[in-house]
Backbone bond lengths (Angstrom), bond angles and torsions (degrees), N, CA, C in turn:
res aa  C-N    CA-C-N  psi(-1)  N-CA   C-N-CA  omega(-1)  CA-C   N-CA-C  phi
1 X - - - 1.468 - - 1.522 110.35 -
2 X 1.297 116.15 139.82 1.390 124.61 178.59 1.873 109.82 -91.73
3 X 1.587 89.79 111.13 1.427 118.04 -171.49 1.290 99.49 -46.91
4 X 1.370 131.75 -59.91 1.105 138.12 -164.87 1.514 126.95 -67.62
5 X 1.355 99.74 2.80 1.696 119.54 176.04 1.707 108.32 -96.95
6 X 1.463 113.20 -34.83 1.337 112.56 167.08 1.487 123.59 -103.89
7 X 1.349 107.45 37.65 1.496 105.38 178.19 1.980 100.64 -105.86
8 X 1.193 94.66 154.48 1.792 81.43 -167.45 1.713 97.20 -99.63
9 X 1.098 123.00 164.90 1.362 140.70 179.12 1.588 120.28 -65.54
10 X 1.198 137.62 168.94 2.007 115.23 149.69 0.981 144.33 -53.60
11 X 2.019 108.60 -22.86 0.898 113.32 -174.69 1.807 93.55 -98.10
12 X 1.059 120.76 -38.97 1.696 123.78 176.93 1.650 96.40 -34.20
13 X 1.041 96.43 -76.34 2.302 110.97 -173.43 1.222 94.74 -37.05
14 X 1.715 143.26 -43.87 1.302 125.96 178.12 1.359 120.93 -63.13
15 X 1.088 78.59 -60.95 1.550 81.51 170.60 1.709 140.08 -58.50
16 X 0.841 129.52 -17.48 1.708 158.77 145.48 1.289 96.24 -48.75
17 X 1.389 123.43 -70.08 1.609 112.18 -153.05 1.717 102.60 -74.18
18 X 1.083 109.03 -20.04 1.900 116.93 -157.89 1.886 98.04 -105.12
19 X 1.511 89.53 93.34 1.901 98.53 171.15 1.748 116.48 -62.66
20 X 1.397 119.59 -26.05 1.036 117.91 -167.58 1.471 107.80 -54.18
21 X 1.238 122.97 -43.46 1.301 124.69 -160.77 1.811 102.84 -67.69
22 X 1.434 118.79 -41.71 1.662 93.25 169.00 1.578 107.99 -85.53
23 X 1.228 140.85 -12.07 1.404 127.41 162.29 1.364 108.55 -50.95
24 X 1.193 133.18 -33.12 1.760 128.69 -162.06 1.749 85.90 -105.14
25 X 1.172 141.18 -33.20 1.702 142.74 151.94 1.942 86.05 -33.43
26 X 1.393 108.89 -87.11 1.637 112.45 -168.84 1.842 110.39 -18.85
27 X 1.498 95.25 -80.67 1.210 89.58 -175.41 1.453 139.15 -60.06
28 X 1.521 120.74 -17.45 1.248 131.38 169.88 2.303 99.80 -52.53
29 X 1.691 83.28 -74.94 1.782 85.54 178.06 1.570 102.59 -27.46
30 X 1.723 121.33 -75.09 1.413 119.79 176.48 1.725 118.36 -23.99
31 X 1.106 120.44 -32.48 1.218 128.10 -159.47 1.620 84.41 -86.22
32 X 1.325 105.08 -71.10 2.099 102.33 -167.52 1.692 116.68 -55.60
33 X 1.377 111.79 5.39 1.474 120.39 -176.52 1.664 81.72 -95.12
34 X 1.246 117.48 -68.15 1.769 103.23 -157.06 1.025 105.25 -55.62
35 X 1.739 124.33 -26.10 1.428 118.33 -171.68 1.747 118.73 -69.00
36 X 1.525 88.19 -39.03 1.546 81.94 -177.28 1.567 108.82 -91.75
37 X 1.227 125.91 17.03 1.570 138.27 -174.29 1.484 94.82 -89.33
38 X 1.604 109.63 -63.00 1.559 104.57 170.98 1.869 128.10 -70.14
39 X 1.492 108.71 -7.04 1.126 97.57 164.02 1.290 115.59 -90.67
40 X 1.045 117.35 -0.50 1.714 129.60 -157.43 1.808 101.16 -83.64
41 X 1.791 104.58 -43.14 1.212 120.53 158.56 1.824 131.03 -67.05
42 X 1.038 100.45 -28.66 1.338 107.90 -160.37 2.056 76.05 -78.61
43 X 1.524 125.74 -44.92 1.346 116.38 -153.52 1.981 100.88 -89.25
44 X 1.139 100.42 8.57 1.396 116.48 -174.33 1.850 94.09 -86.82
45 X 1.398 94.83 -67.19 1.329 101.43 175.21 1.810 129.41 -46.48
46 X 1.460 110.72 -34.37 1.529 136.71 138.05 1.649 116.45 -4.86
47 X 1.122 90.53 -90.19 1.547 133.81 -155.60 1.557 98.52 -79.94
48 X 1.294 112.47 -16.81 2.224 114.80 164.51 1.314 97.35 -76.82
49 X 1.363 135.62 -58.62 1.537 154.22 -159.66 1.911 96.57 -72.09
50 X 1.336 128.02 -41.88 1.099 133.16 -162.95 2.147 111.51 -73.81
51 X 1.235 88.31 156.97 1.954 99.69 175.07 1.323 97.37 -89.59
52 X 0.938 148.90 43.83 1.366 129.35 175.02 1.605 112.72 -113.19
53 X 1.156 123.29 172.60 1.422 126.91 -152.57 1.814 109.46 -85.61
54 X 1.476 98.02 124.60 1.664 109.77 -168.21 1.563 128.67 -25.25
55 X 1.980 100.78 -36.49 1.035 115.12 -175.54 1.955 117.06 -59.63
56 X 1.585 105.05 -22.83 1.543 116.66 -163.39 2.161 91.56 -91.24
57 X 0.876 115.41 -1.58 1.401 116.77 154.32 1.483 143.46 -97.08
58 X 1.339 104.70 -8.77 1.358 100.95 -170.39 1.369 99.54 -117.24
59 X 1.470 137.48 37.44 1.595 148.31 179.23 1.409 86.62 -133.21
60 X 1.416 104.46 114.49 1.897 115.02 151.40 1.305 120.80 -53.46
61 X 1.359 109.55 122.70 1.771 96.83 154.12 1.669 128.24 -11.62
62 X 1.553 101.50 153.36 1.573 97.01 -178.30 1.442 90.98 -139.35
63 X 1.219 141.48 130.45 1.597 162.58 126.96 1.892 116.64 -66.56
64 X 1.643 94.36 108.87 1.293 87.20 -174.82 1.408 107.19 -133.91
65 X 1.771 142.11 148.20 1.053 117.86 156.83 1.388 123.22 -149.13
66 X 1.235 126.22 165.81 1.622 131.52 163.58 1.459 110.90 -115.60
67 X 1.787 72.72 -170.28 1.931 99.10 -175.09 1.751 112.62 -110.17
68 X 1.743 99.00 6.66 1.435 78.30 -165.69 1.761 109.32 -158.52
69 X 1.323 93.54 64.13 1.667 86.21 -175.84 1.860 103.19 -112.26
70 X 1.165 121.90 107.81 2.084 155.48 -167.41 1.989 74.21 72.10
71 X 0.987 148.51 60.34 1.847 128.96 168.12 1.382 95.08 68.19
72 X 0.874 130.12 75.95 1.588 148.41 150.59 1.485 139.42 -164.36
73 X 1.194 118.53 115.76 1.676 120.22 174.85 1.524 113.40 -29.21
74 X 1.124 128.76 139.99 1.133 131.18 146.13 1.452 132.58 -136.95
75 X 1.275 117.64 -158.39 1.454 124.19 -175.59 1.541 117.97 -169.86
76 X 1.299 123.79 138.22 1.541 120.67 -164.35 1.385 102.93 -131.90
77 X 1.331 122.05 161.74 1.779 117.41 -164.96 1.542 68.49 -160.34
78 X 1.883 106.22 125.58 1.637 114.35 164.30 1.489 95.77 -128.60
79 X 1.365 121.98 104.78 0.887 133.05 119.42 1.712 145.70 -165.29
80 X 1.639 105.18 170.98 1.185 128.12 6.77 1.977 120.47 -73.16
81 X 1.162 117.01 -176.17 1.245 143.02 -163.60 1.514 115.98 -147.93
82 X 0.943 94.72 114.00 1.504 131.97 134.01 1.642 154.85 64.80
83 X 1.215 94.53 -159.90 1.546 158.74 -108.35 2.167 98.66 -88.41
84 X 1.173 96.10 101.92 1.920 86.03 165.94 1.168 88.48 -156.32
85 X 1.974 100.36 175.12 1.874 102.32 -147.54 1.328 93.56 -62.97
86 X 1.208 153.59 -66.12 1.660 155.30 -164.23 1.376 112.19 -67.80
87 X 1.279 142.84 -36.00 1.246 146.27 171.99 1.316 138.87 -118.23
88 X 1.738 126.35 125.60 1.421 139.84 -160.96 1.075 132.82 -124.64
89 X 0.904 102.57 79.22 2.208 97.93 -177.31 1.538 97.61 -92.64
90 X 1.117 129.38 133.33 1.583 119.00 158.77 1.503 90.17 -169.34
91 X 1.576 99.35 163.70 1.668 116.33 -170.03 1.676 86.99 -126.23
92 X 1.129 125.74 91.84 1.738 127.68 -174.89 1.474 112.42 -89.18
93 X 1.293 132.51 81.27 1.720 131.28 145.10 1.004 126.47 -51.68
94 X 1.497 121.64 121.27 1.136 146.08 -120.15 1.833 113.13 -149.23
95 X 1.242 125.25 49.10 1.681 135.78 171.43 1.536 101.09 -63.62
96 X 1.770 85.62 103.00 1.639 89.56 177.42 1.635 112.38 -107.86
97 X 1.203 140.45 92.71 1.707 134.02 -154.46 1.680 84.43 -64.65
98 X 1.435 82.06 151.16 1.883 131.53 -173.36 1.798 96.81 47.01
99 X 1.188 128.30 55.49 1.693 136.02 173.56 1.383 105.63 -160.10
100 X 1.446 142.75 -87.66 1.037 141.14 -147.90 1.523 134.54 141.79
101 X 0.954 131.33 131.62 1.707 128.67 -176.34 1.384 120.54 -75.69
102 X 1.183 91.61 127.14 1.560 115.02 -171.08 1.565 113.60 -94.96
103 X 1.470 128.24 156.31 1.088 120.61 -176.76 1.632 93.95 -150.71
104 X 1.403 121.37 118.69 1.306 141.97 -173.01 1.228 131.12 -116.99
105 X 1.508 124.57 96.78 1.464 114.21 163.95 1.616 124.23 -71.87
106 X 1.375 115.46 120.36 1.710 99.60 -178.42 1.793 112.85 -131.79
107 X 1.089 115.64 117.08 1.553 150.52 -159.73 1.344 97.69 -107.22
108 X 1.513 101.46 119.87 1.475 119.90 172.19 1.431 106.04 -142.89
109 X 1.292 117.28 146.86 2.137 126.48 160.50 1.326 104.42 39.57
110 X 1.552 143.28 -168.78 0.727 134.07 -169.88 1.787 155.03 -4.76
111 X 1.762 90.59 -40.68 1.600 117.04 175.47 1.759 106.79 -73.81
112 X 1.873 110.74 -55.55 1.286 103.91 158.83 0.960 160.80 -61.13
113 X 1.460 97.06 -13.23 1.772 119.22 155.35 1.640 130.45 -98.65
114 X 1.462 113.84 5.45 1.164 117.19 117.63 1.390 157.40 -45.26
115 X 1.191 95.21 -64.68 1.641 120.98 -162.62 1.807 107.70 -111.01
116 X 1.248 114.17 -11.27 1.778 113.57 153.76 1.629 114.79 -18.55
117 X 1.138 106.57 -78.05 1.057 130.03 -152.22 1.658 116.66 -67.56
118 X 1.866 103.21 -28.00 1.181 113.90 171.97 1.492 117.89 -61.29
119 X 0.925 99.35 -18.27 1.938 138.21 -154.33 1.519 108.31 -61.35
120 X 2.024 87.34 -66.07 1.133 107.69 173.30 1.575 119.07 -77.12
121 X 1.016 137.14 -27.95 1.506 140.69 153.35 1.352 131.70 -40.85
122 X 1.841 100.36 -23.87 1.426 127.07 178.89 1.398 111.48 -100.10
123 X 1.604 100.61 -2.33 2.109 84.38 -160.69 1.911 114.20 -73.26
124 X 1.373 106.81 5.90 1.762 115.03 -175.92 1.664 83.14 -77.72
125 X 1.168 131.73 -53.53 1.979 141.27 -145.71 1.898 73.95 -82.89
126 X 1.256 136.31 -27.04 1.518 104.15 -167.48 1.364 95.77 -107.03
127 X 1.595 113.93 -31.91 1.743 95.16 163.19 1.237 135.59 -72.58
128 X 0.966 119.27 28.50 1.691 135.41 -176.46 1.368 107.08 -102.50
129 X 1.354 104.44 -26.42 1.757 122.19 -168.89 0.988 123.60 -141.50
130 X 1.584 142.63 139.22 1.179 155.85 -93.13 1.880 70.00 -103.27
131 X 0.778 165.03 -169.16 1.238 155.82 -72.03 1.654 148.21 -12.27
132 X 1.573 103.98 144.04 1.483 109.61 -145.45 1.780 91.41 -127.46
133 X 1.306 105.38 133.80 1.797 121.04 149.16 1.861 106.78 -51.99
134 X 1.417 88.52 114.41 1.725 82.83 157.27 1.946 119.06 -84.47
135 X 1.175 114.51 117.67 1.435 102.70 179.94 2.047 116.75 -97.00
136 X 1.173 111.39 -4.63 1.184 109.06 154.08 1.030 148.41 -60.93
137 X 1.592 125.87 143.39 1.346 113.47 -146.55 1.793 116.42 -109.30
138 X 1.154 90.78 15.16 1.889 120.53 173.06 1.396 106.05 -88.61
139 X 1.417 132.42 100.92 1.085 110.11 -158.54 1.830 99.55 -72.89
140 X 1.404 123.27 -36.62 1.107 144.60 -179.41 1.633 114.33 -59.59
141 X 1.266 120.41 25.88 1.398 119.47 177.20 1.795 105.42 -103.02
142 X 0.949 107.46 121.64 1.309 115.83 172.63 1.215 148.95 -78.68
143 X 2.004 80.96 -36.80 2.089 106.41 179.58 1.550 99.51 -96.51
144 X 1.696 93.54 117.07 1.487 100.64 -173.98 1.380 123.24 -66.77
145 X 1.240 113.55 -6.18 1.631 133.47 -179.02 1.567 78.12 -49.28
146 X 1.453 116.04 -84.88 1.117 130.81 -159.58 1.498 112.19 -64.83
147 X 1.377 144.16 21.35 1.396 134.08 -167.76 1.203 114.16 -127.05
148 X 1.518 105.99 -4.07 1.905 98.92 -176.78 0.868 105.54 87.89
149 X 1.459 142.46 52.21 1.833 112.83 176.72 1.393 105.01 -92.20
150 X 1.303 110.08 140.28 1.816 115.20 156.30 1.526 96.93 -118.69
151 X 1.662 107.53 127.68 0.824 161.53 -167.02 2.060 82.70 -75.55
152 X 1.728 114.13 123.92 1.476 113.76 -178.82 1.349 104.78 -72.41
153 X 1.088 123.00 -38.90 1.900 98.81 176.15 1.359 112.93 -76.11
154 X 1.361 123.08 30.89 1.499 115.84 148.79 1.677 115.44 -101.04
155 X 1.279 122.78 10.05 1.643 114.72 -142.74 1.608 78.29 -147.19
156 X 1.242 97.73 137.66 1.727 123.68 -176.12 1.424 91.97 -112.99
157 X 1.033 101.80 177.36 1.665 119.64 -162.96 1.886 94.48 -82.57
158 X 1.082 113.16 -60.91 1.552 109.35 173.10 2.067 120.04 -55.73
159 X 1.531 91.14 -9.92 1.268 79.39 161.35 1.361 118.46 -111.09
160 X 1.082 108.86 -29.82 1.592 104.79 177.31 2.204 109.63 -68.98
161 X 1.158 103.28 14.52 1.322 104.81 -168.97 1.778 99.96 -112.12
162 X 1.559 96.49 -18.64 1.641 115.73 -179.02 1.591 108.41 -76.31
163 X 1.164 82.45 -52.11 1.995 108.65 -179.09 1.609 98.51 -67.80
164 X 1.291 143.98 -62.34 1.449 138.36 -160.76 1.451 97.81 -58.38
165 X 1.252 133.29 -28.96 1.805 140.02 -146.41 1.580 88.20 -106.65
166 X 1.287 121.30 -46.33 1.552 111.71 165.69 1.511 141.50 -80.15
167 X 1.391 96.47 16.14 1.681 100.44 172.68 1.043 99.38 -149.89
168 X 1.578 106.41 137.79 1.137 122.79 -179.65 1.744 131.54 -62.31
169 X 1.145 112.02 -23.44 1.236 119.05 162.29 1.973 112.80 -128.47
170 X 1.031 105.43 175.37 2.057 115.48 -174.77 2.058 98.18 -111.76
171 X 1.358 84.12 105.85 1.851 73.60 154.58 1.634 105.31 -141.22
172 X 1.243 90.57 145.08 1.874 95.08 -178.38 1.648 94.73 -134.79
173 X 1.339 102.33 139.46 1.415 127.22 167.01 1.256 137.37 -151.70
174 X 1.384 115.58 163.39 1.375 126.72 -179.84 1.571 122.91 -131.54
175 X 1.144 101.70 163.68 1.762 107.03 -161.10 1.147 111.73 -103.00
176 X 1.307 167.05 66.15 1.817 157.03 139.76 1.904 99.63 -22.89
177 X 1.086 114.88 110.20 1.478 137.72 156.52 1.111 108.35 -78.20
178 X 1.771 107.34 127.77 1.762 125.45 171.05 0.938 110.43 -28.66
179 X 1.099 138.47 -43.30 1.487 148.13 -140.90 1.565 98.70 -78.78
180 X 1.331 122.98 -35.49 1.441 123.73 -172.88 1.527 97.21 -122.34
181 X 1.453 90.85 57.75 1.913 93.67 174.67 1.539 99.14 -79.93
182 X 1.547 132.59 -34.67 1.163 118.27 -166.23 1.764 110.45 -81.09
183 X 0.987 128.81 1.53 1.009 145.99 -178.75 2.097 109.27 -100.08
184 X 1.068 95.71 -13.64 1.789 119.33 -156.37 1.606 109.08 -56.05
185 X 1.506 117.07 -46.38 1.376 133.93 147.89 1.407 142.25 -16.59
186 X 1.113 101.63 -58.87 1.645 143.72 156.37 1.679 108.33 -66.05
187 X 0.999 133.51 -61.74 1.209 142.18 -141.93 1.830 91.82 -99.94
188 X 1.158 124.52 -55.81 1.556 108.74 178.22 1.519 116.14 -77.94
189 X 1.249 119.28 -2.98 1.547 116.89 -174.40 1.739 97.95 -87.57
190 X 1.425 94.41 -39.46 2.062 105.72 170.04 1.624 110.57 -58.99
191 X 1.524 125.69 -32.62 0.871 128.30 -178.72 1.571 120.57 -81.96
192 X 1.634 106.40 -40.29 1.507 113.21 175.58 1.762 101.42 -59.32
193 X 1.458 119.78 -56.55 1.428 135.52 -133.22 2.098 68.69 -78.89
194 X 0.743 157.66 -19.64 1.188 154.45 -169.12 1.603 118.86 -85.89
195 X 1.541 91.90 -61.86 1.915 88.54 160.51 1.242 110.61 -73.66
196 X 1.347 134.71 -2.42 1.597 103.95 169.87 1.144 111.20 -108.48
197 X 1.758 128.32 13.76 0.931 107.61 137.74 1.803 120.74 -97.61
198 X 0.961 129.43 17.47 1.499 124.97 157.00 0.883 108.82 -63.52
199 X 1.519 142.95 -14.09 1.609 134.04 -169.11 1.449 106.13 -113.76
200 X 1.510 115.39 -16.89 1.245 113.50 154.48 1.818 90.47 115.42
201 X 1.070 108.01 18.63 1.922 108.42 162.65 1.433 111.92 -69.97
């Protein structure tokens, strides 16, 4: 083994000896759990009041996280949920550390051939607001760098009717930046309560 590959740097050795920096890592994560714990409720509370199909009520919220999605912590908030091999309803929140929170509607088989159409009836309520077409064909891509987004006030009804027929599944999302984490509360519950009404909840 080449010594010089595991020797750490000046700034590495600081960092090694000094725990604080993942203790204050700890509690931040701690922090995006209560956040999405109370949004998790607040969209629970949603989804009793909402038209949408029985099955998207009777699955609890799910809070999940790692250490390593491109080298970065994250954290995921699904709901509602879900999820079997042919069919997808889920509303996926998305705390990605050093990027930003994401908020995802994703439509697969049955659910998307439902609720398409509501979609398009809705696309004025999503062009009003920072929301984007995912055009990638991973449904599981997260970093929008990489996903294709067109942005809905670029996409007319004949195109978004071009685009739904060429991908196999529908995901639309929007971005909340760290920067207005204290605001973050507010701002993804405006964002959830928005895609579920694009589907007509």
């Amino acid at each position: 083994m080449d010594e010089a590959k595991i020797q750490l740097s000046e700034e590495e050795m600081v960092l090694v000896r000094n725990g604080e920096w993942i203790l204050t890592k700890n509690r931040i994560i701690q922090k995006v759990y209560q956040l999405f714990g109370s949004l998790a409720s607040t969209m629970t509370d949603e989804l009793e009041e909402s038209r949408l199909p029985h099955e998207l009520r009777r699955t609890p919220p799910k809070i999940s996280k790692g250490e390593n999605y491109r080298g970065f912590p994250y954290v995921v908030l699904d709901c509602p949920r879900n999820f079997s091999k042919n069919d997808i309803f889920a509303i996926r929140t998305f705390f990605w550390w050093a990027h930003y929170f994401s908020v995802t509607l994703h439509l697969k088989g049955t659910f998307r051939d439902r609720l398409q159409d509501n979609i398009l009836a809705n696309r004025q309520l999503l062009s009003t607001q920072n929301f984007c077409l995912v055009t990638a064909h991973n449904e599981w891509e997260h970093d929008l760098a990489a996903a294709g987004p067109i942005s809905f006030r670029e996409l007319t009804k004949a195109d978004l009717e071009k685009r739904f027929s060429e991908l196999p599944f529908l995901k639309i999302t929007s971005v909340l930046e760290l920067k207005d984490w204290n605001v973050s509360a507010e701002g993804l519950a405006r964002i959830c309560r928005t895609l579920l009404q694009s589907v007509g909840g």
